[in-house]
N, C-alpha and C positions, 0 to 999 in steps of 0.2 A: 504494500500500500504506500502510494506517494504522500510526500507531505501536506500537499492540499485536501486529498481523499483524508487522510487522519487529522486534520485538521476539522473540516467540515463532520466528519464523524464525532467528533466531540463537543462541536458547537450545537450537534444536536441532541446529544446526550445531556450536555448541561442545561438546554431548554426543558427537557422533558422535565429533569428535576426542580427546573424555575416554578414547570406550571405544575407543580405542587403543593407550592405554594401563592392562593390567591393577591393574598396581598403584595408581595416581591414583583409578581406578575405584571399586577395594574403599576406598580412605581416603575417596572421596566419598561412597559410597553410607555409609558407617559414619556419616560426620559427619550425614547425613541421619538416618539410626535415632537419632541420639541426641538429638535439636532435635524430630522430628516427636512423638516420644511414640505413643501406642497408637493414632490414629487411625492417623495415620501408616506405622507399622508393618503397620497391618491391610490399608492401599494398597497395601503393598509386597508383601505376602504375595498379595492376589490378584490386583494386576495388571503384576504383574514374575515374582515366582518362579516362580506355580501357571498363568503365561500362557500361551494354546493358539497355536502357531504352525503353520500349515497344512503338509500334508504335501503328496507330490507329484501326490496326484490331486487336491487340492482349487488345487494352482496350476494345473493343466492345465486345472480348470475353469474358475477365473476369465478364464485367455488364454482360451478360449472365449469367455465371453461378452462382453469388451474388461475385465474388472474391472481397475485399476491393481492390479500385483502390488511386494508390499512385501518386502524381502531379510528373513531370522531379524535382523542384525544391524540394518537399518536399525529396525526392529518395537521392537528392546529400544533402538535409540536416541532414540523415540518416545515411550518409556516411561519415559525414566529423563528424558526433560527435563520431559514431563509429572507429574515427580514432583518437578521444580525449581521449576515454575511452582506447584505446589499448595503446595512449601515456602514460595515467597514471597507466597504468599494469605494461606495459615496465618500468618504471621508481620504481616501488613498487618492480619490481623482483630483480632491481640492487641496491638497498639501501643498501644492504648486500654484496655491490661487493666492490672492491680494484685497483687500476690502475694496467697493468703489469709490469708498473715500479717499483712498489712495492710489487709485487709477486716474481719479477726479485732479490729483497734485499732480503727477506726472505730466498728465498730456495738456496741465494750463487751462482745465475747463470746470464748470460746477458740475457739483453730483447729480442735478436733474437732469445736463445733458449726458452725461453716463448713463442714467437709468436709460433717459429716450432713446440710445441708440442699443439698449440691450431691448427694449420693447423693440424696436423696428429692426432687430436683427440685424444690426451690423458689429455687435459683439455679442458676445455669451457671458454671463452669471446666471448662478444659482443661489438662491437665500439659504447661509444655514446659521443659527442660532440668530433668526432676525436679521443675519448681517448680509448684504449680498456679496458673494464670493465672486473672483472674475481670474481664470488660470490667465497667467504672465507669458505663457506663448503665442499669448495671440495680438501682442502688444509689438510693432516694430515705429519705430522712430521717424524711417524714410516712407513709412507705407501713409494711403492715406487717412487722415485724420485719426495718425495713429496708432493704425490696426495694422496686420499681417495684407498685404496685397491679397483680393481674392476670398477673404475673411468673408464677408458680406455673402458674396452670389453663393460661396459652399454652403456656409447656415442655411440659405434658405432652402437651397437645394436637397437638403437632407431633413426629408422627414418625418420626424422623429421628435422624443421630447430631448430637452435640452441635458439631461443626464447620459442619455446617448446620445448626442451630438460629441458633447466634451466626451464621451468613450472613444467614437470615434475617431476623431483626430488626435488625439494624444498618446494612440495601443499601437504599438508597431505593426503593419500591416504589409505581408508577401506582396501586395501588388506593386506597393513601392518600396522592395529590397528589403525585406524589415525594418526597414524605420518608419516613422509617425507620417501618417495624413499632412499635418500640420509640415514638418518641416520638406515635404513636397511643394506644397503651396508656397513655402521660401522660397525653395531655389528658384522660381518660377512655373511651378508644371502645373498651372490653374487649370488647363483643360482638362487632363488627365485625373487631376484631384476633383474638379465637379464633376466631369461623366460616371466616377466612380461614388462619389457622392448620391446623386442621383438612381444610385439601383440599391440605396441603403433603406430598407423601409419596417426597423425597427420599431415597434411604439413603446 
């Protein structure tokens, strides 16, 4: 077993024991709403609260066919470490971010026009702990108004919400020799990085 495999095995092993306890449970899952921010929340809402758990004709079917059948308890234990593992993605992706208060110093502008160009999509943040996070490779000096050349037409291009956007361009990716989306779009290869942009259609 690799270390991710025995890793993820034990972050579900420790949930199972969390939701043992009620009270732990509700502080943990709170500290999570409050850190994940609105993607986050939107995870929670569809694939914890609003989750379908089979009823008893659909377990009788799966013993039919041999399907492994999974307990309501073990299902929402499933779910809630899978929502630990994406807390600590989410949190790996913005280590490399900057507040927009201090994108707002850099580039000489106020943080309304930060916010507006992350509304209109010509940069990326995420809010986490109320603050909006903004990753620092999407910032060039000579590009315009600031940003990475190309910044702008890729975001819109891919769609997708903005936790995979910033996956996207930041994971090293075979098409562009493993290295990042993002430092494609440097060197100049905006065509290449939006046509491949464009067949991205995670949500």
């Amino acid at each position: 077993m690799n270390q991710m495999s025995s890793n993820s095995q034990r972050v579900e092993e420790m949930t199972q024991e969390l939701l043992q306890n009620p009270s732990s449970t509700f502080e943990f899952i709170q500290y999570l709403l409050r850190s994940l921010g609105p993607e986050g929340q939107q995870w929670v809402d569809s694939r914890i609260l609003r989750a379908h758990y089979p009823n008893d004709a659909e377990l009788e079917f799966a013993e039919s066919i041999g399907a492994r059948q999974i307990e309501p308890s073990q299902q929402k234990a499933l779910e809630l470490a899978s929502l630990t593992n994406f807390f600590s993605y989410r949190k790996k992706l913005l280590s490399d971010s900057i507040p927009a208060t201090q994108a707002a110093a850099i580039l000489g502008v106020s943080r309304t026009t930060i916010h507006d160009r992350i509304k209109s999509g010509q940069l990326i943040g995420i809010v986490d702990n109320n603050v909006m996070k903004m990753p620092v490779w999407q910032f060039d000096a000579e590009g315009p108004n600031g940003a990475v050349r190309g910044m702008s037409e890729v975001l819109d291009a891919l769609k997708c919400n903005p936790i995979s956007k910033m996956s996207w361009l930041s994971l090293p990716n075979a098409i562009f020799g493993n290295q990042r989306p993002i430092d494609a779009l440097r060197r100049g290869e905006m065509e290449t990085v939006l046509r491949e942009a464009q067949s991205v259609q995670v949500v």
